[in-house]
TORRO-841815 format. One line per 8 residues: their letters; for each residue x, y, z of N, C-alpha, C, O. Coordinates in nm, 3 decimals, always signed. Atoms other than C-alpha are relative to their C-alpha. Layout:
A> X Y Z X Y Z X Y Z X Y Z; ...
***
This chain:
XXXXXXXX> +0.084 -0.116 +0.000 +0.000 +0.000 +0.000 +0.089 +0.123 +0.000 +0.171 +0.117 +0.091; +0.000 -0.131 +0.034 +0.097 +0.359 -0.105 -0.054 +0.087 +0.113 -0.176 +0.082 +0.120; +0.029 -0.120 -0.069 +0.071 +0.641 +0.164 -0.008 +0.141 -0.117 +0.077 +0.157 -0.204; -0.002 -0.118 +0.094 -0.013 +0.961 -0.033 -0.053 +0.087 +0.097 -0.152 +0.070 +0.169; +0.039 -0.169 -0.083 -0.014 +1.327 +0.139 -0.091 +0.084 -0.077 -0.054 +0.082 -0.194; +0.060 -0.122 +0.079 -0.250 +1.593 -0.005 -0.067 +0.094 +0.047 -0.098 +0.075 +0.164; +0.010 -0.104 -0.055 -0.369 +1.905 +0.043 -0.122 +0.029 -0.080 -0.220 +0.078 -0.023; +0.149 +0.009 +0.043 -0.644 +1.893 -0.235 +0.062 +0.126 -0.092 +0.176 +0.136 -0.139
XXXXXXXX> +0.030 -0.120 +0.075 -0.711 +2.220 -0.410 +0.109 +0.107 +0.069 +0.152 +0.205 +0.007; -0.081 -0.131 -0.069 -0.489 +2.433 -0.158 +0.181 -0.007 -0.051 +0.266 +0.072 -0.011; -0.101 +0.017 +0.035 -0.177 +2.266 -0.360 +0.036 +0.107 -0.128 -0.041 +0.109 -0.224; +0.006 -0.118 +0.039 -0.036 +2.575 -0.526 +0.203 -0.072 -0.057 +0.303 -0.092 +0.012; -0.184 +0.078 +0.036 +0.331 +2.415 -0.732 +0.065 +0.148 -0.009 +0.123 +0.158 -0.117; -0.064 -0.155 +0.051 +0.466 +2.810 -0.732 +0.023 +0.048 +0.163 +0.085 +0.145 +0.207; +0.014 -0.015 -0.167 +0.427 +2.802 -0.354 +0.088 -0.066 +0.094 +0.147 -0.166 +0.053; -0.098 +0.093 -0.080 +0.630 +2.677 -0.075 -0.079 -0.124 +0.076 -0.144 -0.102 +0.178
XXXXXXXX> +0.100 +0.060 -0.053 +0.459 +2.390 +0.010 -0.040 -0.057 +0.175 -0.143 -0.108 +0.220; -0.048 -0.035 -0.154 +0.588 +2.399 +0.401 -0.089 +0.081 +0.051 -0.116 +0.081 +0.171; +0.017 -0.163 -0.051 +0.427 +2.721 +0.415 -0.132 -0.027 +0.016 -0.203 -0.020 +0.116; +0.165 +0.093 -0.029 +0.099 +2.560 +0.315 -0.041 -0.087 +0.070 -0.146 -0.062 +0.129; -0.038 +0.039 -0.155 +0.158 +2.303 +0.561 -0.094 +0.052 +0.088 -0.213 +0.028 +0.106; +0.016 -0.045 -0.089 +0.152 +2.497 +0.804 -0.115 +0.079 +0.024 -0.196 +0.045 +0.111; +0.118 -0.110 +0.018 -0.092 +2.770 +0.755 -0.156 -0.051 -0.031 -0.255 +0.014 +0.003; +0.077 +0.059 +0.020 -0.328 +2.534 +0.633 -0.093 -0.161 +0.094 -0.204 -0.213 +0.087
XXXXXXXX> -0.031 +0.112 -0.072 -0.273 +2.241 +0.871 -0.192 -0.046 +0.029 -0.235 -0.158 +0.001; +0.135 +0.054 -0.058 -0.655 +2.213 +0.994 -0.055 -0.061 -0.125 -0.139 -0.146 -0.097; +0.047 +0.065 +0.140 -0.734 +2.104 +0.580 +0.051 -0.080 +0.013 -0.031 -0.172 +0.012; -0.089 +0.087 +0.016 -0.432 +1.873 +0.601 -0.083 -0.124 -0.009 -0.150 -0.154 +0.090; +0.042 +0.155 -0.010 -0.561 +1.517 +0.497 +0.070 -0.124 -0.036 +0.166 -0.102 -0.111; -0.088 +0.095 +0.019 -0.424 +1.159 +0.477 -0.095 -0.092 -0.102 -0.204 -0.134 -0.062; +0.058 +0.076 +0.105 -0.523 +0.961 +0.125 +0.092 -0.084 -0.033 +0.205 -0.066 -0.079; -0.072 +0.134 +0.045 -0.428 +0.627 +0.081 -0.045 -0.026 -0.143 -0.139 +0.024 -0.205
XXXXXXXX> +0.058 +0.044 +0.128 -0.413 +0.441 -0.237 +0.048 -0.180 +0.012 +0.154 -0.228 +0.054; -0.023 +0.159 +0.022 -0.417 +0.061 -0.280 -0.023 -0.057 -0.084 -0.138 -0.035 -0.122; -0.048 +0.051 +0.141 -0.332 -0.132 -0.576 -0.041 -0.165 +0.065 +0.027 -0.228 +0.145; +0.001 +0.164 +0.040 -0.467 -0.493 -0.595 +0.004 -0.070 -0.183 -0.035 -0.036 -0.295; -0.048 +0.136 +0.146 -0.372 -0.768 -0.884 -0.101 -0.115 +0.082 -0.111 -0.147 +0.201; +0.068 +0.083 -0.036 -0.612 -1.009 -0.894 -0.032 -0.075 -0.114 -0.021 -0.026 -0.226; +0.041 +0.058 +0.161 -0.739 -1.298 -1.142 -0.133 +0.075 -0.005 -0.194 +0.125 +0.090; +0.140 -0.017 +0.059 -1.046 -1.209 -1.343 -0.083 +0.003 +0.054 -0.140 +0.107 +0.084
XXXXXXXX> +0.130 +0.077 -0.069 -1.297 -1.400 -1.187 -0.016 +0.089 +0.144 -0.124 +0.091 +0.202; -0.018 -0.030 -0.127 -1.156 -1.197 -0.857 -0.080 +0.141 +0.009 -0.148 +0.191 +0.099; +0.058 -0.167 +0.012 -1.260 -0.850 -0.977 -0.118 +0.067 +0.072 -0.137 +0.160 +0.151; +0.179 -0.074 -0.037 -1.635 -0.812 -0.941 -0.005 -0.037 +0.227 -0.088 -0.004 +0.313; +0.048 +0.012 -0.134 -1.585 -0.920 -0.574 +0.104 +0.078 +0.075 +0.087 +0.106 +0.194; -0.144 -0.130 -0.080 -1.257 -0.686 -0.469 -0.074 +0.097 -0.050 -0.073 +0.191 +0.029; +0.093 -0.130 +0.015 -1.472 -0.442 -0.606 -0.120 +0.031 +0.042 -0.172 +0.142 +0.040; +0.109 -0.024 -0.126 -1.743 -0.477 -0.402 -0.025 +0.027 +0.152 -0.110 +0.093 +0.211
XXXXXXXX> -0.007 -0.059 -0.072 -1.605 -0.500 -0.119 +0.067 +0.109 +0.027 +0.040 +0.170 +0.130; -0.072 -0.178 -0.077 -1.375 -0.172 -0.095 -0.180 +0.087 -0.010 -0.222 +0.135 +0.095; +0.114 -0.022 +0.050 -1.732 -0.055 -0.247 -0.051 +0.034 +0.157 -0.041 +0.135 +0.227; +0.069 -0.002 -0.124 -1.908 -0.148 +0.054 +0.066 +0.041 +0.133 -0.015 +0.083 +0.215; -0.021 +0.012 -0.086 -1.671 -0.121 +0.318 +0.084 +0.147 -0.001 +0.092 +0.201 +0.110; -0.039 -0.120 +0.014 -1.481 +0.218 +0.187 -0.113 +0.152 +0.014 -0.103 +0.274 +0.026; +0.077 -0.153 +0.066 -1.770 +0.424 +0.123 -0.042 +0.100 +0.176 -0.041 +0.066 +0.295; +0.011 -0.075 -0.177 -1.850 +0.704 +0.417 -0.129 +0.072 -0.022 -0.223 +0.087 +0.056
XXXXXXXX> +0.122 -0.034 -0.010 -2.080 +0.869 +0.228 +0.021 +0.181 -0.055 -0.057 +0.257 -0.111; -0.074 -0.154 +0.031 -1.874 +1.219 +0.180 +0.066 +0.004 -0.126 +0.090 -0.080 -0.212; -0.068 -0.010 +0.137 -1.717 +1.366 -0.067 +0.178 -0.020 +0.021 +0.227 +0.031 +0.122; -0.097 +0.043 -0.030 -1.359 +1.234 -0.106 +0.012 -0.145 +0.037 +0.114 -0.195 +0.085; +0.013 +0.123 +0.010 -1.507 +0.884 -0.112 +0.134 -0.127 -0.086 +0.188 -0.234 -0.057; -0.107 +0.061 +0.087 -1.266 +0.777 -0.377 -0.061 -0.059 -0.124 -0.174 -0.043 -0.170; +0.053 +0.086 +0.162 -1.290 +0.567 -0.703 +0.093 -0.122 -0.015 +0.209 -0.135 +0.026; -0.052 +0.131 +0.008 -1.226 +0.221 -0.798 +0.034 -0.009 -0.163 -0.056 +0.002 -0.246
XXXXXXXX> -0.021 +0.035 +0.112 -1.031 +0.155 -1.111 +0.045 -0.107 -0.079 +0.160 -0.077 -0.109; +0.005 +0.086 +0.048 -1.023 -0.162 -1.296 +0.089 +0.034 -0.125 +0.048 +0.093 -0.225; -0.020 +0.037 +0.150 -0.747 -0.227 -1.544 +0.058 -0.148 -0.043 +0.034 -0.243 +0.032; -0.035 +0.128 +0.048 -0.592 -0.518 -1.731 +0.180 +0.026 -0.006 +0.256 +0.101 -0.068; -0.148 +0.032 -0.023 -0.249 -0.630 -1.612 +0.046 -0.048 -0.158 -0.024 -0.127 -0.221; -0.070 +0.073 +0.138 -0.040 -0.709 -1.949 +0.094 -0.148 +0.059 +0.078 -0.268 +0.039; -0.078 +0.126 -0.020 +0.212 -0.922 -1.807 -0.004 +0.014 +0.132 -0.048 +0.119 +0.180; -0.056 +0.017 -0.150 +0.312 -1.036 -1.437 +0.134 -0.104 -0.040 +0.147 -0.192 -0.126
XXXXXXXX> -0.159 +0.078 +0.015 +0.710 -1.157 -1.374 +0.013 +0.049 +0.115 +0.032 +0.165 +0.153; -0.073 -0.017 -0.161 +0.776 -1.264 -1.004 +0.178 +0.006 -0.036 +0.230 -0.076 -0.112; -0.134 -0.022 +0.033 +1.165 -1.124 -1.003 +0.052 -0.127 +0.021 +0.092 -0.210 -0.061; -0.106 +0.184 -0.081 +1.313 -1.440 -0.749 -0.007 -0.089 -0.050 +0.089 -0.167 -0.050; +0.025 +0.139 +0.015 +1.156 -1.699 -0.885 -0.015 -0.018 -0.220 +0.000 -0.113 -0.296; +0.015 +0.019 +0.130 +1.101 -1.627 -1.251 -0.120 +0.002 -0.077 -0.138 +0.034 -0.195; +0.126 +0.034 +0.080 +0.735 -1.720 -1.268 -0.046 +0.146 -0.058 +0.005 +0.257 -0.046; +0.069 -0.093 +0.108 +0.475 -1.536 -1.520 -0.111 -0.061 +0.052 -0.137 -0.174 +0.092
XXXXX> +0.163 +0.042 +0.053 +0.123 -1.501 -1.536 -0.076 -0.010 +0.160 -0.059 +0.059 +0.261; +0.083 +0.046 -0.149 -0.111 -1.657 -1.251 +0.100 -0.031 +0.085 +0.102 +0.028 +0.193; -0.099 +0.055 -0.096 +0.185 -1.835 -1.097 +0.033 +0.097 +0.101 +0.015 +0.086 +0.222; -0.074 -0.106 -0.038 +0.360 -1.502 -1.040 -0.097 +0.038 +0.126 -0.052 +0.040 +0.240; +0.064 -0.055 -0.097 +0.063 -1.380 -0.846 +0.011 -0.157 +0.153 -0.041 -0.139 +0.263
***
């Protein structure tokens, strides 16, 4: 899992972003991101539950994005494909 910092809309790239930080601190929020690999068949149900068990109901809920792995290659071992996972 991915830790990601953000600040949202108050991110200003011309700005010191310390400065915003600080001054801003009571906006400050913590957004995760999580990456699953899964077979096929796995999808419709990893996507149901973050679905069900992520949602709060607010805005800043998030979004679920579904794509198609091209290849998988475990480094150590060599395998491909399903194995790999």
């Amino acid at each position: 899992m991915v830790k990601v910092d953000a600040l949202g809309n108050l991110v200003d790239p011309d700005e010191a972003r310390y400065h915003l930080l600080r001054k801003y601190l009571e906006k400050y929020s913590t957004v995760s991101k999580i990456e699953i690999v899964c077979r096929d068949d796995e999808v419709d149900r990893f996507v149901e539950v973050i679905r069900d068990f992520a949602r709060t109901g607010e805005r800043g809920d998030g979004r679920v994005f579904v794509g198609e792995i091209v290849r998988t290659v475990q480094i150590r071992t060599g395998k491909e494909g399903e194995e790999a996972l």
